[in-house]
C-alpha positions as CSV (number, residue, x, y, z in Angstrom):
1,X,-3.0,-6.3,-34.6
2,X,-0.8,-9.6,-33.8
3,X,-1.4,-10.7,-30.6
4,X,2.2,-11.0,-28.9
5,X,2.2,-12.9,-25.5
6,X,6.1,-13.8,-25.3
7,X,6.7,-10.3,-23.6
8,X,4.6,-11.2,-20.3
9,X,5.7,-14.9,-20.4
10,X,9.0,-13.1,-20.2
11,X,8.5,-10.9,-17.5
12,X,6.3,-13.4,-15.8
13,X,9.0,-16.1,-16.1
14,X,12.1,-13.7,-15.3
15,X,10.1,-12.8,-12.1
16,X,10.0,-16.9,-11.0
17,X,14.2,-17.0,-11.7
18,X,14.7,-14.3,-9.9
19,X,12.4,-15.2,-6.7
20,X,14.3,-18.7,-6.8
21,X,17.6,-17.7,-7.3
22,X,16.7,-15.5,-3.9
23,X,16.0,-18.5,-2.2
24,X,18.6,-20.5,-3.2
25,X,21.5,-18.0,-3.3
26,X,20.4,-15.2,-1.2
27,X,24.2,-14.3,-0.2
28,X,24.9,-13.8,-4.1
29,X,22.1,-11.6,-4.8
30,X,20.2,-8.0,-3.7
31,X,16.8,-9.2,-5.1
32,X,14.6,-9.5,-2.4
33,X,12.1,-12.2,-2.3
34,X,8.8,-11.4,-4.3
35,X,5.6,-10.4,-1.5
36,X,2.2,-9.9,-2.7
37,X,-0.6,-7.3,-1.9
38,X,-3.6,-7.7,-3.3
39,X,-3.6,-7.1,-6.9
40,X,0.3,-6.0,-6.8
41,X,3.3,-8.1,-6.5
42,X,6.8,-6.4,-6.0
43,X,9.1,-8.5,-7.4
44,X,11.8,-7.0,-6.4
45,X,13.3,-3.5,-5.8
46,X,13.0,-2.7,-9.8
47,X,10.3,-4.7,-10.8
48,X,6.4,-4.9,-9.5
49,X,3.6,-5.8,-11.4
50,X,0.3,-5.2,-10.7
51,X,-3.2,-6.6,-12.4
52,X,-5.8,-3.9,-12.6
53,X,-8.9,-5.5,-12.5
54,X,-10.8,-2.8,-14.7
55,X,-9.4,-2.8,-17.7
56,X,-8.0,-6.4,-17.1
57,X,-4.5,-5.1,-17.8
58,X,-1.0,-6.1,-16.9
59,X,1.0,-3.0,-15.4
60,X,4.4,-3.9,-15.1
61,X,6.8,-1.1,-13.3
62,X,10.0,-1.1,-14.1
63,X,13.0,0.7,-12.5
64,X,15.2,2.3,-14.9
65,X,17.5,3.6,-12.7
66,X,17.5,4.4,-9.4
67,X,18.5,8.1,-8.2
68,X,18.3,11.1,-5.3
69,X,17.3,14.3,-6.0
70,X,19.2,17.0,-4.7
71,X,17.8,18.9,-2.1
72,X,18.8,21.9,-3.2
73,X,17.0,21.6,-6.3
74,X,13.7,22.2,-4.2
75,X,15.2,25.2,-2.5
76,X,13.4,28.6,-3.2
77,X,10.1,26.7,-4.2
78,X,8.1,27.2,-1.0
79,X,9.6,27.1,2.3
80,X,13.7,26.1,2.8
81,X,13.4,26.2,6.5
82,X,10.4,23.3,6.2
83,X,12.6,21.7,3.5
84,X,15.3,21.3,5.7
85,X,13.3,19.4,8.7
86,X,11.3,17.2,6.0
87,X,14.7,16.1,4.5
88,X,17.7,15.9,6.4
89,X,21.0,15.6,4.2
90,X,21.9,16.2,0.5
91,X,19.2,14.4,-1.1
92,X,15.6,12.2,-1.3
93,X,15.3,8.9,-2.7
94,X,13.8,9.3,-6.2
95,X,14.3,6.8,-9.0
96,X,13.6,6.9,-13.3
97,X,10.4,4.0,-13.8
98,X,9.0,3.6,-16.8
99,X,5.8,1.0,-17.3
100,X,5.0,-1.3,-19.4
101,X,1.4,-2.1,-19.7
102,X,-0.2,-5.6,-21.4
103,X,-4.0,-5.5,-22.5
104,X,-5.3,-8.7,-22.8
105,X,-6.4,-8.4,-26.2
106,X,-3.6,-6.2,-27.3
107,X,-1.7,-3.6,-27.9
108,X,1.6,-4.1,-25.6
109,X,2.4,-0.3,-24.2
110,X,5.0,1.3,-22.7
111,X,4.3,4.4,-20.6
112,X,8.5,6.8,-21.5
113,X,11.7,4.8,-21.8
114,X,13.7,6.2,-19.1
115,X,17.1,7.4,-19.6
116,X,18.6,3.8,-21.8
117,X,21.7,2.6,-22.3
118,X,23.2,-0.9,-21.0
119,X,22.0,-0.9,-17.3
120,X,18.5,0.3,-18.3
121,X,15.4,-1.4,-17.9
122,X,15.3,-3.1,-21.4
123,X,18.5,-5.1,-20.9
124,X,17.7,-6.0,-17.4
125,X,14.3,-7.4,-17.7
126,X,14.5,-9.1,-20.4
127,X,12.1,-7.4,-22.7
128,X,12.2,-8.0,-27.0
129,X,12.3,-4.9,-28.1
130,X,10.4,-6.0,-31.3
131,X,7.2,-6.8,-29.3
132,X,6.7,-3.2,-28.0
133,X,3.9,-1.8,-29.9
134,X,3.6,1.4,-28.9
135,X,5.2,4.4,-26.5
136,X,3.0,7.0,-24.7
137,X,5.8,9.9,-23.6
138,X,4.4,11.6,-20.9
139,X,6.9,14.4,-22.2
140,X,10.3,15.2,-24.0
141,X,12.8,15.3,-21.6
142,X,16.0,13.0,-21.6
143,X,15.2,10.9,-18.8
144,X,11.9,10.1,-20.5
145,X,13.4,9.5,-24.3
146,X,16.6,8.2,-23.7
147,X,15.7,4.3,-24.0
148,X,14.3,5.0,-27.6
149,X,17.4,4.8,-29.3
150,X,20.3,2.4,-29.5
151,X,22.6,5.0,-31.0
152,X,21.1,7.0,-34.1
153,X,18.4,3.6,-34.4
154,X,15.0,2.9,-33.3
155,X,15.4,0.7,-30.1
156,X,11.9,-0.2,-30.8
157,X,11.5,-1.3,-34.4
158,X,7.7,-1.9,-34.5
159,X,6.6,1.0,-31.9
160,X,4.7,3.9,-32.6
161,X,5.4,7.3,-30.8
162,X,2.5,8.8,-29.3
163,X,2.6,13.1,-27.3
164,X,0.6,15.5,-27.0
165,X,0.1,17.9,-29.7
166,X,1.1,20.9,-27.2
167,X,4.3,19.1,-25.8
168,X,5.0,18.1,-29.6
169,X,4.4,22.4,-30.2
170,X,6.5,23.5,-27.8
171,X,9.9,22.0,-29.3
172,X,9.6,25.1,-31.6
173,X,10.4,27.1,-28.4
174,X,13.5,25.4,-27.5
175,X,17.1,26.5,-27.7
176,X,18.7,25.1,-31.0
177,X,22.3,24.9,-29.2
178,X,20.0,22.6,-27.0
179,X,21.7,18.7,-26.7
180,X,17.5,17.6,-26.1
181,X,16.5,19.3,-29.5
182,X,19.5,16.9,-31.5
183,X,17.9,13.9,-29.2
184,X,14.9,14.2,-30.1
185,X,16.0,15.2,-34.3
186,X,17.3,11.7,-33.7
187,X,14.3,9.8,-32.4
188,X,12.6,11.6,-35.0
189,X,14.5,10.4,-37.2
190,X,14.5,7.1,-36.5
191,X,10.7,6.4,-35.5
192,X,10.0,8.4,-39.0
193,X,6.5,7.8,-40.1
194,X,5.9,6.4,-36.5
195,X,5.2,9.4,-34.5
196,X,1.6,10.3,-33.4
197,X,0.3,13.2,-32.0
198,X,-3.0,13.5,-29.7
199,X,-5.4,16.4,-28.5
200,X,-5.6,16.8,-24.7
201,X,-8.0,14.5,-23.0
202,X,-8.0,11.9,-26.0
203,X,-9.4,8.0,-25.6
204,X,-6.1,5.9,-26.8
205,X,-6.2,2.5,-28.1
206,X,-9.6,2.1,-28.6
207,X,-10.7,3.9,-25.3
208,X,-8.0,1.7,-22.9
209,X,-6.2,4.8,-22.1
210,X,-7.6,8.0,-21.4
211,X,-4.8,11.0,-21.8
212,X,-5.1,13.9,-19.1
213,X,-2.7,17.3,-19.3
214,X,-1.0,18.5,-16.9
215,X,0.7,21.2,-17.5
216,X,3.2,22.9,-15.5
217,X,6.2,20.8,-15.4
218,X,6.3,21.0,-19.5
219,X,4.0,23.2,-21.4
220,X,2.3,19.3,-22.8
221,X,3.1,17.1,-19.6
222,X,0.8,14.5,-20.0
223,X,-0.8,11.4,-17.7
224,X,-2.2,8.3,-18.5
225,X,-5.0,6.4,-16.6
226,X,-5.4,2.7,-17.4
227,X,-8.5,1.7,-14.9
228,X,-7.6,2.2,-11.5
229,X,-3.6,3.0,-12.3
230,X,-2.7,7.1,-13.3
231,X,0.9,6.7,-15.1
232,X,1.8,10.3,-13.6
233,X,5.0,11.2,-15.4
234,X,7.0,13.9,-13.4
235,X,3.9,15.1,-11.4
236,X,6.2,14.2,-8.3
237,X,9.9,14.6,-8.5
238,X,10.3,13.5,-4.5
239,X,7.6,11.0,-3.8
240,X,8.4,11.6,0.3
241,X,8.4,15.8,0.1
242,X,5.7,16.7,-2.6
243,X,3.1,14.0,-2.0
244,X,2.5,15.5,1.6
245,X,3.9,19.3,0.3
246,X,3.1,19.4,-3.3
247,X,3.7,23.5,-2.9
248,X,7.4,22.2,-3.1
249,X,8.6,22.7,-7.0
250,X,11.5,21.0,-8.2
251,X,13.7,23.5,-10.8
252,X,12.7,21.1,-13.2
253,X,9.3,22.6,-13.2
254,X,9.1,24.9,-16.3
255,X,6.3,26.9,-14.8
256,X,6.0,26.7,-10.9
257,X,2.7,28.4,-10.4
258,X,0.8,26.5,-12.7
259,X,2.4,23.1,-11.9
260,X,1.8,23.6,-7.8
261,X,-1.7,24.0,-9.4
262,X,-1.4,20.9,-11.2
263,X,-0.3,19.0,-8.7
264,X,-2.3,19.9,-6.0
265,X,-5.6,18.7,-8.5
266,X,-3.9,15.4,-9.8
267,X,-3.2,14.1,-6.0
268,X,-6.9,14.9,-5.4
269,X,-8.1,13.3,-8.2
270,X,-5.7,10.0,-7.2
271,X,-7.0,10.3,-4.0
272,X,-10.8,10.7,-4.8
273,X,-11.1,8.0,-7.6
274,X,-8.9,5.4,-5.6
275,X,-6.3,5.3,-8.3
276,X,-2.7,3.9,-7.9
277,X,-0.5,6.4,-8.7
278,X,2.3,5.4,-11.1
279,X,4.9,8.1,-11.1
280,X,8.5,8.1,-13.3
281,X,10.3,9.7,-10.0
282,X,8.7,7.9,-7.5
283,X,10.8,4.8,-5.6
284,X,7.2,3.3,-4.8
285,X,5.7,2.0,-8.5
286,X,2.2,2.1,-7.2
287,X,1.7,4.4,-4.4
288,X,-2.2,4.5,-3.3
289,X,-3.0,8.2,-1.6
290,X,-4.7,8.1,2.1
């Protein structure tokens, strides 16, 4: 495969303007200055970039958007009278990341593609679409396909699709009046010969990503571990309520029983192998588990 470095020198150079132009015209701007931890830099409040030191990849978070989710969307999950002390008001911070990961010795990855459109993280970081060799989609929901198209086209020209066989099985089961089902007839449309599908548990890219179900949320929600980093999908829809109460389901949650389940054994295996957590809702890119 072509070895395409342009991407990082893009992201790596748009991360220098950016930390200048916060320096020099702090007053203009809402970028914070850049601050460093160890391995991971936060750029600023929709970028942080982290180096894992395993698999001597680049991890690069992006914000697509930033959100709230409702707090009535919890209600009914678990316990509404807890939910109401744990968060006050109408709504949690929550945000739509996607991540773009960089092996050294290629390929160039992104982990979804968020919701899209002209504020999304593609126009906004500077990224060339064309060097984008592949997409893992944790699953099929819009906020996780969106950035694929521009219009009825491939935003991605040269990127192959990659989901689980079960997640790509259950699309049989959805409504056909459903506005998804035409997205995704789109993206499959566009991305035609392009689209791969994987067993559960399958080695990616020459064993530099390691797929891991999780079911629950979708009947083929899938995670991602690069090294030490677990790209963790919609594992978490409210990084503050359900990292500390993961009994707490969002409606989102096709099946609550088994994605409490789920949940409860993916923060334990974050928190027993060290891993940075990486998830699509959180407002925190990495977030490490005490």
């Amino acid at each position: 495969m072509k070895k395409r470095n342009t991407l990082l020198g893009g992201i790596l150079a748009f991360m220098v303007l950016m930390t200048v132009a916060c320096g020099s015209h702090h007053q203009e701007s809402t970028v914070a200055d850049s601050t460093q931890t160890d391995s991971i830099t936060v750029v600023n409040e929709r970028v942080t970039v982290m180096h894992d030191p395993t698999s001597n990849a680049t991890i690069i978070g992006l914000q697509d958007k930033a959100t709230e989710q409702r707090v009535d969307l919890f209600k009914g999950s678990y316990n509404d009278s807890l939910l109401a002390a744990l968060i006050p008001g109408e709504g949690a911070r929550s945000a739509i990341n996607v991540f773009l990961v960089k092996f050294p010795d290629g390929p160039t990855v992104l982990f979804d593609a968020g919701m899209g459109g002209e504020e999304g993280f593609m126009s906004l970081h500077q990224m060339k679409p064309e060097e984008v060799d592949a997409v893992c989609l944790t699953h099929l929901h819009p906020d996780h396909i969106g950035g694929l198209l521009a219009g009825d086209k491939a935003l991605l020209p040269n990127a192959t699709l990659y989901l689980s066989q079960t997640e790509n099985a259950s699309v049989s089961q959805w409504d056909k009046r459903s506005p998804l089902l035409a997205t995704w007839n789109k993206i499959q449309k566009a991305y035609a010969g392009r689209i791969e599908t994987f067993a559960d548990n399958a080695a990616l890219f020459d064993g530099k990503v390691l797929s891991i179900p999780a079911p629950g949320h979708t009947p083929g929600h899938t995670l991602f571990r690069i090294g030490q980093c677990l790209i963790a999908g919609d594992i978490v829809h409210s990084q503050d309520l359900q990292l500390e109460h993961p009994e707490f389901c969002a409606r989102y949650d096709q099946d609550p029983t088994t994605a409490v389940a789920t949940r409860k054994e993916i923060l334990a295996y974050v928190q027993n192998n060290h891993l940075q957590l990486c998830g699509a809702h959180c407002y925190e890119m990495f977030v490490s588990l005490k």
